[in-house]
N, C-alpha and C positions, 0 to 999 in steps of 0.2 A: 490466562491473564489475571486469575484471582490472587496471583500471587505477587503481582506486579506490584512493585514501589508505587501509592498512591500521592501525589502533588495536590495541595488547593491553589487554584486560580482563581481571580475575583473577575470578572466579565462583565462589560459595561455596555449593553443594547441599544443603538439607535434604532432604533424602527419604528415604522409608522405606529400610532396608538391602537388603531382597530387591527393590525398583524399584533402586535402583542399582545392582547385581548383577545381576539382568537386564537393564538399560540399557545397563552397559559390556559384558555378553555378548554382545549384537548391536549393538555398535560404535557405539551412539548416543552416548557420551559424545566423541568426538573430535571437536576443530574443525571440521572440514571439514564433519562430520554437522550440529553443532549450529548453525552457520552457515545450516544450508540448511532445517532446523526452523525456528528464527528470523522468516526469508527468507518461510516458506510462513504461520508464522502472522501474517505482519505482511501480505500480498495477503489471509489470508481476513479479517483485521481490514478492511483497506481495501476489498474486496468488499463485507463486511456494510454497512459506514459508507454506501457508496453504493448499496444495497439499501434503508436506512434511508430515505435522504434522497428516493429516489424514491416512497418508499409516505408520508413529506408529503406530495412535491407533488403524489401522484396525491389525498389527502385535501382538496386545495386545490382543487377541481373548477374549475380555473378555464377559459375556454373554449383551446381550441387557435391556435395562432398560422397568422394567415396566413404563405403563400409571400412577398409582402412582406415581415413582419416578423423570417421567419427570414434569409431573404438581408442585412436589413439587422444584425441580430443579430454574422449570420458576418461582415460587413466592419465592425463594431464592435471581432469578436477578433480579425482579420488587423492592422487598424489600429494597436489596443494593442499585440500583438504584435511588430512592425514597431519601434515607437516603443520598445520596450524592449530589442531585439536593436543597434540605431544609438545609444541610449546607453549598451552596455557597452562 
């Protein structure tokens, strides 16, 4: 991520005075912090999403895939894959 295109945003804070106050007392308002706050709530958003998405499909009781159908599955996404990396 060191290498990533950096963006400045200017961030305008409503919050109470004493959370701000003790936010900037333990150094939570600085970039670098708020960055990394950011960072962690955007995995546990992305965690939950795919915790979501798994208790569908577990509600889909649908039967289990054979060893065929997963093998062919995986060389369905190597394929696309493949076909996507040779047209960039």
């Amino acid at each position: 991520m060191k290498n990533e295109k950096r963006v400045t945003r200017r961030l305008i804070l409503n919050i109470p005075d004493s959370l701000a106050k003790e936010a900037e007392k333990n150094g939570l308002l600085k970039p670098k912090i708020l960055e990394s706050l950011i960072r962690a709530e955007l995995r546990c958003r992305h965690i939950n999403h795919l915790f979501d998405v798994t208790d569908r499909l577990a509600s889909l009781n649908l039967p289990p895939l054979t060893d065929e159908e997963i093998q062919s599955e995986i060389q369905a996404a190597r394929t696309l894959k493949h076909s996507h990396a040779s047209s960039s």
